[in-house]
Structures are given as C-alpha cells and as structure tokens.
N, C-alpha and C positions, 0 to 999 in steps of 0.2 A: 504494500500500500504506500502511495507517496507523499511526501510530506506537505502540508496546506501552512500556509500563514493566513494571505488573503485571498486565496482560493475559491472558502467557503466563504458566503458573504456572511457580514457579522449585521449588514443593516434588513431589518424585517418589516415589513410581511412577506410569505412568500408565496408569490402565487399559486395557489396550488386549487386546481381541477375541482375535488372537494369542496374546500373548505381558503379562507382566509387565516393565517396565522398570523396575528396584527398586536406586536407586543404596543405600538402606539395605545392602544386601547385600556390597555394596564394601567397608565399612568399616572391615573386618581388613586390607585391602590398602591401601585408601587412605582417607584423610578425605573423608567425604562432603560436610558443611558446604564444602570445597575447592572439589569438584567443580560443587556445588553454583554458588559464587562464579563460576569459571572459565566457566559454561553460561553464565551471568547477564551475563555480559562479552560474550562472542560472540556473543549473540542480540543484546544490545541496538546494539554495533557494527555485526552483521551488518541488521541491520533497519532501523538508521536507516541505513545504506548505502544499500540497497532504497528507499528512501524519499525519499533523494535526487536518486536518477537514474531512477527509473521515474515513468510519469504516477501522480498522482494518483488514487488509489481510492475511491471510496465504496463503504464495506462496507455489505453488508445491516443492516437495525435487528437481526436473532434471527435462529437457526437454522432457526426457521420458516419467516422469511419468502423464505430460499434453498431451502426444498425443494419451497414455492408455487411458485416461482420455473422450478424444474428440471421440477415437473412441466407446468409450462404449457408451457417453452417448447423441451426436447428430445425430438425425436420417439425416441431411444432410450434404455435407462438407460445406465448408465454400467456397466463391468464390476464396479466394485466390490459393487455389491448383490448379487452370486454370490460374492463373495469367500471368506467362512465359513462353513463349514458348522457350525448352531449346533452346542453339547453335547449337547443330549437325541438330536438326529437322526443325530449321531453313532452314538452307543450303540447306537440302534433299527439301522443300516445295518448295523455290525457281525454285533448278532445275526441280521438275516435271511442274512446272509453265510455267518456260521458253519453254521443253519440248513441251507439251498442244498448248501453244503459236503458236509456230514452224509447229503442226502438222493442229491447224485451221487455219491458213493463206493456209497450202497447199491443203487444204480439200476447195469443191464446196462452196460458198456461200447457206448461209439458203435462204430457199425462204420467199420470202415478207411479207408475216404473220405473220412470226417466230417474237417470241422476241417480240413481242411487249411491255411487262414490261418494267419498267424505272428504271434505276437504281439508286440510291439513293447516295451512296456515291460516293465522285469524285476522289479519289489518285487511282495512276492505281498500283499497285502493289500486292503480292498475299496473305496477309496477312488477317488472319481469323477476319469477324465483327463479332458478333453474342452475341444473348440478346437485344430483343429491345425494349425501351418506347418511347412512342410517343403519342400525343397530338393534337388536332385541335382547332385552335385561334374562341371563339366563337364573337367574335366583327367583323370579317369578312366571317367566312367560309371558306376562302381561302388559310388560313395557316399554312402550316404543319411541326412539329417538329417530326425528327423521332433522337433518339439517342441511339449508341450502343456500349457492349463493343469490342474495337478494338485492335488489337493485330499489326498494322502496325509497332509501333517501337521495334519489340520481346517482350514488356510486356504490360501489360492490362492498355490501356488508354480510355478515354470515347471523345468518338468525337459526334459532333453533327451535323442534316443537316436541312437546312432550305428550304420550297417551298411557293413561297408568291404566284404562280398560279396552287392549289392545284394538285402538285404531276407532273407536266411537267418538269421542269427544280430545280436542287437542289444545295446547296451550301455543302461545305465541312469545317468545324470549330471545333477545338479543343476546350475543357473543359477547366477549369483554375481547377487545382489540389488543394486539402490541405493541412497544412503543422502542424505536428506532434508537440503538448506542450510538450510532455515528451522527447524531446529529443532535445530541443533549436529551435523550430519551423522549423526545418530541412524538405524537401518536402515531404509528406509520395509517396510509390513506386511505390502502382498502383490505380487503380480506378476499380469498377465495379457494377452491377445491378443499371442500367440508371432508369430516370424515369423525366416524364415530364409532366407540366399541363400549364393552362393558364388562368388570371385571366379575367374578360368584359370587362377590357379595351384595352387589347392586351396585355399588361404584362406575360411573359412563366417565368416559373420556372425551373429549372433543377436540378436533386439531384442524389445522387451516395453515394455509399461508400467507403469513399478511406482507404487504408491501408499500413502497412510497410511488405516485403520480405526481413527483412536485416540478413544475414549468415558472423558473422565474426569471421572468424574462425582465424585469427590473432590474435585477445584477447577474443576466445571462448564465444561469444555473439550475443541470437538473438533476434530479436522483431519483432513483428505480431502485432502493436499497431492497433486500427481500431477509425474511425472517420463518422460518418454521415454528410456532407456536402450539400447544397443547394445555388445553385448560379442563381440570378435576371438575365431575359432576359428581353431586352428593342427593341420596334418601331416588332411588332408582329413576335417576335424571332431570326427577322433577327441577333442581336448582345447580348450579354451577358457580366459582370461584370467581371472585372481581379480580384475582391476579390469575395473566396467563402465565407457562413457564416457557421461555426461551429456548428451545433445543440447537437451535446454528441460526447464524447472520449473516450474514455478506454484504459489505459495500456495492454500489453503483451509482457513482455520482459524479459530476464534473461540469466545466465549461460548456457551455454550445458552441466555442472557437476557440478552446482551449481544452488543455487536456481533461482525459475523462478517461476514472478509475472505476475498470468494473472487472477484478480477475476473475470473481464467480459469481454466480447465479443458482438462487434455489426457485424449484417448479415442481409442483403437483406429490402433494404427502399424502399421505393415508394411514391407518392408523388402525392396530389389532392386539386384542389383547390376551393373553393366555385365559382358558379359562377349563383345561380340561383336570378333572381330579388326581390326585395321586402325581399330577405332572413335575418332575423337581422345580419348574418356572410357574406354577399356579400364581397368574397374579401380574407376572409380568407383562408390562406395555410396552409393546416397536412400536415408532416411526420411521418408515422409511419413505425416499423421496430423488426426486432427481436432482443433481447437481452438474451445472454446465460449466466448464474450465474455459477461460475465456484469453487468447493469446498468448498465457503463459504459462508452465507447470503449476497446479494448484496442490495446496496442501490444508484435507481440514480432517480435523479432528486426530485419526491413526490411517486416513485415506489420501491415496497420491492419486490427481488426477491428470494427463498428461494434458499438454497446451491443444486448446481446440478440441479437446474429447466430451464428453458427458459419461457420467457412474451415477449408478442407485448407490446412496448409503442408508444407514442405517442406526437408529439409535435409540435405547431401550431404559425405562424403569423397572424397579425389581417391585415396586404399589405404588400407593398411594401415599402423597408427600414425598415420595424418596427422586432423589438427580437424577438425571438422564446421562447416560453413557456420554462419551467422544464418538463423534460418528467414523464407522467404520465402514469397507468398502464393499460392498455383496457382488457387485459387478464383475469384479475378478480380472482379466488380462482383454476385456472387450470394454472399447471406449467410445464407442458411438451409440448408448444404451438410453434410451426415455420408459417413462408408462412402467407402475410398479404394484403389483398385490399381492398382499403373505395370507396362507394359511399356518395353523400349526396342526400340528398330527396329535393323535390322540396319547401318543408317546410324550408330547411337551417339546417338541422338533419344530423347530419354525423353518416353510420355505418361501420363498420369494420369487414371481415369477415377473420376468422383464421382456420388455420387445428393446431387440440389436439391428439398427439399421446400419450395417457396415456394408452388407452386399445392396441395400435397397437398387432398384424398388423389392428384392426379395427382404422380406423381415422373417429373422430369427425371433423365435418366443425362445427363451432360458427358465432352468430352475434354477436358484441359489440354494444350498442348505445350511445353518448353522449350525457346525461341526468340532465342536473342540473350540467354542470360543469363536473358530472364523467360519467366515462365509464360503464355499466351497462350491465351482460354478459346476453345471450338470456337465457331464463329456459330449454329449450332443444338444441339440435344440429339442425340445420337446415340441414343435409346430415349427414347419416355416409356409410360409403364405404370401401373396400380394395381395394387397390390400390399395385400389383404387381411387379412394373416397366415392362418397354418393353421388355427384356428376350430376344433380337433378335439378334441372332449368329453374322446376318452379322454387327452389330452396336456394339459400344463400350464406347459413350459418354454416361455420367452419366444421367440420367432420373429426378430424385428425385424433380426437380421443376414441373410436370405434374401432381403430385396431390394437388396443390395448385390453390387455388381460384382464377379466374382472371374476375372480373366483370363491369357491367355497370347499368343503371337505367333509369328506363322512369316513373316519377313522385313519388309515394310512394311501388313502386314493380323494385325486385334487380332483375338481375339473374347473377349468378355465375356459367362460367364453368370447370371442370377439367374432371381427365380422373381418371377413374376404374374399375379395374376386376369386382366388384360385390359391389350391391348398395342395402343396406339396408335387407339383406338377400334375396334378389332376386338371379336369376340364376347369376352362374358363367361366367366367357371368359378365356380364356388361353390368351388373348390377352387384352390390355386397350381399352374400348372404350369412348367419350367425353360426360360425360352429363351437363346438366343443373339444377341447383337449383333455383327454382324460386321461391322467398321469397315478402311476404306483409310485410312491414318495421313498420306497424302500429301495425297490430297483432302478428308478430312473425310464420305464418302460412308457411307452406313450402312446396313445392311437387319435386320432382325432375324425369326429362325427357331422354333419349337418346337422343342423337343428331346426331350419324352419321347412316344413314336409309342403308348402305350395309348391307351384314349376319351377323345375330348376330352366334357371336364366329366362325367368319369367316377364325381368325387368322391373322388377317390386327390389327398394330399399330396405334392409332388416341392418339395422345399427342401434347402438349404445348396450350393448349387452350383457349383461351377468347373473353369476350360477350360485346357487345353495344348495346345499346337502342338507335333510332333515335327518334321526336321529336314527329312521328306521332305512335309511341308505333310498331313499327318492329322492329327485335329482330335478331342481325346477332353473328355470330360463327367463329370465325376463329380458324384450327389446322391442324398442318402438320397428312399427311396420307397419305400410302402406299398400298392403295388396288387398284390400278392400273397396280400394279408391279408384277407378278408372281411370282417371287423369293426376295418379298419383303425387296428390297436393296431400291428402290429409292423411295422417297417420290415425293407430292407436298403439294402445301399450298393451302388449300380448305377454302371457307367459305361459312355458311350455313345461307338462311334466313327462319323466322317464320312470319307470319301476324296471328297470333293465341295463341299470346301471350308464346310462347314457350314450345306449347305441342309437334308440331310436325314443321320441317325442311324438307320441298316435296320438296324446291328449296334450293341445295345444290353441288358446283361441282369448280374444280380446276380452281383457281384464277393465279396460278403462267402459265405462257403460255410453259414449258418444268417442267419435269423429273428431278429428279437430288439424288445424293446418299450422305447423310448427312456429311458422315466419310471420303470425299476427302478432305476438306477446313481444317481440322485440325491437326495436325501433329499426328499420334497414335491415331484420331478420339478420339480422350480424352475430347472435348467440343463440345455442340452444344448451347447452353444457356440453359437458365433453363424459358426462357418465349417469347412470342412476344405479345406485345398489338395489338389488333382492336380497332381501331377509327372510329368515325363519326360527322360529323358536324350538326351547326344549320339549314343546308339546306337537311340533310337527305341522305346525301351521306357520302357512308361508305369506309374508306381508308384504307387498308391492305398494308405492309413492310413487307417482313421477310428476313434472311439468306438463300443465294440460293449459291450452289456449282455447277449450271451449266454448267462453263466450263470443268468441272472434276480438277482442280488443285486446286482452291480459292475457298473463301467463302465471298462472297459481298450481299450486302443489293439490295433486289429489290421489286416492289410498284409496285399495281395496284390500279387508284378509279373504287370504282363499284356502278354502279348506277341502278343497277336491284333488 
C-alpha cells in the first residue's frame, strides 16, 4: 500500500452516491477544523501502519487504467455496479408503481386461489429486493431467515426477514452495516451478496459484503474499499448484533488522475455453519469468498495470490463471540477461480466447491477439502461445462452468477446445481439449461444430470439454481424458468424433486402461484441477483423465496413451503 500525505483529501464532504458526509454540518456541536485534524492523524498513523507491514503495492498510474484492468481480467462484475439505483430511475420506478397501483385497485379482484404465496418482506414500497440467502434454524425446524439485497433506500442495503412459524407470517429488519479502516472507520456505502446459516443451538449468522461508492469529485477522489462482514443473530434469528465483525479488508482508492491503490479486491461471501452432531467442528462458522489480486502479488491472511489471479479463501469461527481465523487459500495452484459454496459432511468435513475459468469459455467446477488444517484441491474437476449466458432479447440483467455452484448434502454425497449450454462435451443448447453435479465427498467421484425434463434445446432459459438434500436423502432444485411463456418474457420459480438420488426430477413444476417478467422491478432491468438459495429443514420440508415482479412495477420477495 502506498504512502498518502495529501492524497486523501482531508477537506469534506465527500461526495458520495449515497449519502453526503458533511463534517460542515457538525459545527454547532463540535469544531470541524478539530475533527478535521483528529481524521488527519488516524489516517496518516493508520496508513503508514498498512505500509509497514503489508507487501509493497504498486498502485495503478489512473482510475482508468484499473477499470482496463477489471475489464480485461474478471470474468464477473463486481456487485457494486448494481449498487445504486440512479435518481432519474428512481423517480421513473416510482411512478410506474404508483401507476400499476392505480390500475389494480380498479381492475376485478383475483379470484380466491390466486396468490397464494407469502410474501416475505414487509415495507410496502416499490423498490427492487433481489439476491437471496436464506437459512433454516435446525434446533427447531421452524425458523426461517431469508435475506436480500434491497435497494428500498436508492442504494444496496441488506435487510433481513425473520418466520418463527415456518414461512406464514414475516418480520422486516435491517443489517447493521461496516465501517471502513482506511478511511477513519467512516460507514462503508453499501452492502451486498447476503448469506445466512444457523448454528444447533439456534444461533443465525449473517454475512455480506459491504463496500464504499465514494465519487469526489471536489478533491478528484474515489474508493471502492471492500470489507467481508458477519454479524451474530441471537433467540433463533429473530434479532441480530449492532456490531458487525470484520473478517478481511482491502483498500481501493485513489486519484481520478493520479494514482490509484487497489492491490485487492473482495466479491461474493457466503456463509455455513457446522451443525452436524458428534462433528469435532459442531459449531463452527466458514466464510468463504472470492479474492481478486490486482497487478501485483497479493498477500492476505496465510494466502498468496499471484498478480492478476483470483482465489477462494476462506475463514472460520470455532461459535459464537469467538475471532475469525486468517484467511486461508482453498483455491490451491488454480488462479483464475470466482463463485464459491461449502457443504460439510456429516463426518464435520467441510468442502468447497468453485468454478476455474483458466480454459474458458470451458469452466472447471472444483472441490476443495479441509484436510489437516488445509484446503486440498480435488485431482480433477468434478463438472466442466460452457456456460453461454441467457442471450435473451427480451432481458437485460447480467446472468454471470448462473454458472456458479449453489449446493447442499445429504450425509457424504454433495450435489451442486448451475446452469449450461453444454456439459462435458455433450450436445449443445442455444439456451442454458440446470444441471446437477452429484459428487461422493469420500472418493472425489462425480456424475452430472439435467434437471429441467422440458425439450432439450427447446430454447427456454432455466438459471439461478440451487440444490438441498432433506434428511431422508431427496434431492430438490430450485431455478427460475421460462418455458411456460411463448414469447419467453416471463418467468417463474420452479422446483424440482429426485427420490433417486439425482438422476432424474419426474416431479418438477412452478412453485411461484403467477407469471411475472424479470426486467419490470429494476430500473433498465440492469439486476436480477446473481443467486436464490433453496432450503430445507430437519423435518424435510423444503422452503423456497425468490424475487417476484408480479405486480408489473416492483420487485418483492415471495415464499412458498412445499411439502410434496
């Protein structure tokens, strides 16, 4: 990291996307010129600390040459580019809301059927949820965490919602946000990619990535800092901690015509927590996440990341209130690795499974095992596949999380689903469809299934997909799909079950109870997330949430349990 005197600017507000930070405003309560001094102190302490005991950085020459940079060399964006929703499209979302509003009051009543789904979040307003992790309490069965990112206040915040009588009635509760080292512990701007688990005793956890959008263009300075955060839920989810804990940081900040320090980058955490009996880890909490090495050799925690590579690491409490490890490397001798989800075996064996885009367009899926302390990568890929994205005229939100892993386990066999044109040199699709990786955790052995039983290359979209193991070894699929739709605009959210251990899904069909077209709930249909978990409880009942735009204006969270 390199050294700052006047680099960072010491005079504020800064403009930032968000929010104002406007110490002027202070000034009836405290002296600003003070505060001022006091920032000036801590940054330059805290900085030249950073300076002294981390490697050596070379920052980029300009902001441009780090955007060159991102564009060439990661295959996904970063969550922040969805972060804010600008002002004008704001306004415009609103009114078609109100709009919508206006036009269903004067429209017939649904008939009695309709709708039956519940909805999940409770602010009534028209702002987009979407991306969602979610959780079932296994000390009761009854308890459902679903969290997502929410755009209610025009920028990306992480709300959460609690059901203590699984999935009837829900609460609505904000995240407690991160606040940024590199910049006097200042709040960072937004939040995003939720993720939730729960430990036997009812203990939830919640983790996220928060980051900074700050644009100051007053004293020509911006940062993109990123932070991995995990905040303790306590009495089986219903409430959560006002302090988050910090698991890794990263710099990214600098001039717009001067240099600009960004050696690494964090993207997309998730978050699992032991919870099998007799396990020696009963208890323990991973986070794992992607880390992008940016020009230079990286070094964090006990992980080396080579310059221009990307690694999963990984990093663990042993409960509740207890530190969080040094993140360590699960990626192993492959540096071109995004997109991350562990299971653990019923032994108390965590694995980690990653897509390796080193051959692309061929993509590697990997296991990792924790093995003696390390991460230990599989000797072959357990999937390789293309993965096209969705290519579909009427849609415009980014795809790129739909060839990522999203799994579950029923004792020492994983399965992992995503979505792909063409799987292992098999026949092609012009269109994705969901399959299945279905892995023995003992042997490393693999097979991988279809999952959705329409035409194959039927020209129907099947994306965002992931799998649960319930206790009796049935194997369920949840992923939006459009083959319902002639002029495939509108989706719904399908899930599919196997009692045959996931060779084949005969019982499969639309969980969401209406239609709905992705690209209304978003302003320029610019996001849809990039994932939805399927859960299932100790009692073998399976819970599905997603983002549903079925009024035609919003995009709200809505839940069915299914117990077929």
């Amino acid at each position: 990291m390199m050294r700052r005197k006047r680099d960072i600017p010491l005079r504020l507000p800064f403009s930032i996307r968000r929010a104002t930070w406007d110490l002027e405003s202070s000034r009836n309560i405290f002296n600003a010129d003070l505060i001022r001094a006091i920032v000036a102190v801590f940054l330059a302490t805290f900085l030249w600390t950073q300076t002294a005991t981390a490697q050596e950085a070379k920052p980029f020459k300009d902001f441009s040459s780090y955007v060159t940079y991102v564009a060439k060399n990661h295959k996904a964006p970063f969550d922040r580019d969805g972060a804010v929703i600008p002002p004008a499209a704001s306004k415009a979302l609103a009114a078609k809301h109100t709009k919508a509003a206006a036009e269903k009051t004067a429209a017939a009543a649904p008939a009695a059927s309709s709708y039956k789904n519940i909805q999940v979040n409770q602010d009534r307003n028209p702002w987009p949820k979407a991306e969602l992790g979610a959780a079932i309490d296994p000390s009761n069965g009854t308890s459902w965490v679903v969290m997502a990112n929410d755009f209610r206040e025009n920028f990306d915040h992480e709300f959460y919602h609690v059901s203590t009588n699984s999935g009837k009635t829900w609460t609505d509760d904000s995240m407690v946000g991160g606040n940024d080292p590199f910049t006097g512990f200042i709040p960072l701007t937004f939040q995003s990619d939720p993720g939730v688990s729960f430990d036997s005793a009812g203990n939830s956890y919640l983790s996220d990535i928060t980051g900074n959008l700050i644009l100051d263009f007053n004293n020509g300075y911006e940062n993109f800092d990123t932070e991995i955060d995990v905040v303790q839920g306590f009495a089986h989810g219903t409430y959560t901690s006002l302090l988050p804990t910090p698991v890794d940081d990263q710099p990214c900040n600098g001039l717009f015509t001067g240099p600009f320090n960004c050696p690494g980058t964090l993207d997309k955490p998730l978050i699992t927590t032991d919870t099998n009996a007799g396990s020696p880890n009963e208890g323990t909490t991973y986070v794992y996440y992607t880390f992008f090495c940016n020009g230079v050799p990286c070094t964090d925690g006990t992980a080396s990341i080579p310059a221009f590579g990307s690694a999963i690491l990984e990093s663990h409490s042993a409960g509740p209130g207890q530190p969080f490890s040094a993140p360590a490397l699960v990626s192993g001798a492959l540096t071109n690795t995004q997109f991350s989800d562990m299971v653990i075996d019923a032994s108390g064996v965590p694995h980690i499974f990653f897509d390796d885009f080193t051959n692309f367009p061929v993509i590697n899926m990997w296991e990792s095992t924790l093995t003696g302390g390390t991460w230990v990568v599989s000797a072959k890929p357990i999937a390789s596949f293309i993965f096209n994205g969705l290519a579909n005229p009427n849609w415009a939100f980014r795809d790129n999380g739909a060839e990522a892993p999203g799994c579950g386990i029923h004792r020492h066999t994983a399965y992992c689903a995503f979505s792909a044109n063409q799987v292992a040199g098999g026949k092609f699709e012009g269109t994705p469809s969901v399959y299945l990786a279905t892995v023995n955790v003992n042997t490393g052995s693999s097979k991988v299934d279809r999952v959705n039983n329409d035409a194959f290359n039927g020209q129907k979209d099947h994306f965002f997909a992931w799998a649960t193991a319930t206790p009796t070894g049935n194997i369920y699929v949840g992923w939006y799909d459009n083959r319902d739709d002639p002029f495939n605009t509108k989706v719904e959210y399908f899930v599919g079950k196997s009692t045959d251990g996931g060779k084949t899904f005969a019982q499969q069909k639309a969980v969401s109870d209406t239609a709905f077209n992705p690209c209304t709930g978003f302003p320029g249909c610019g996001f849809f997330g990039d994932y939805v978990q399927l859960v299932s409880g100790p009692d073998g009942v399976v819970h599905a949430a997603w983002s549903d735009t079925r009024d035609e204006a919003s995009m709200q969270i809505w839940s069915e349990t299914i117990t077929w």
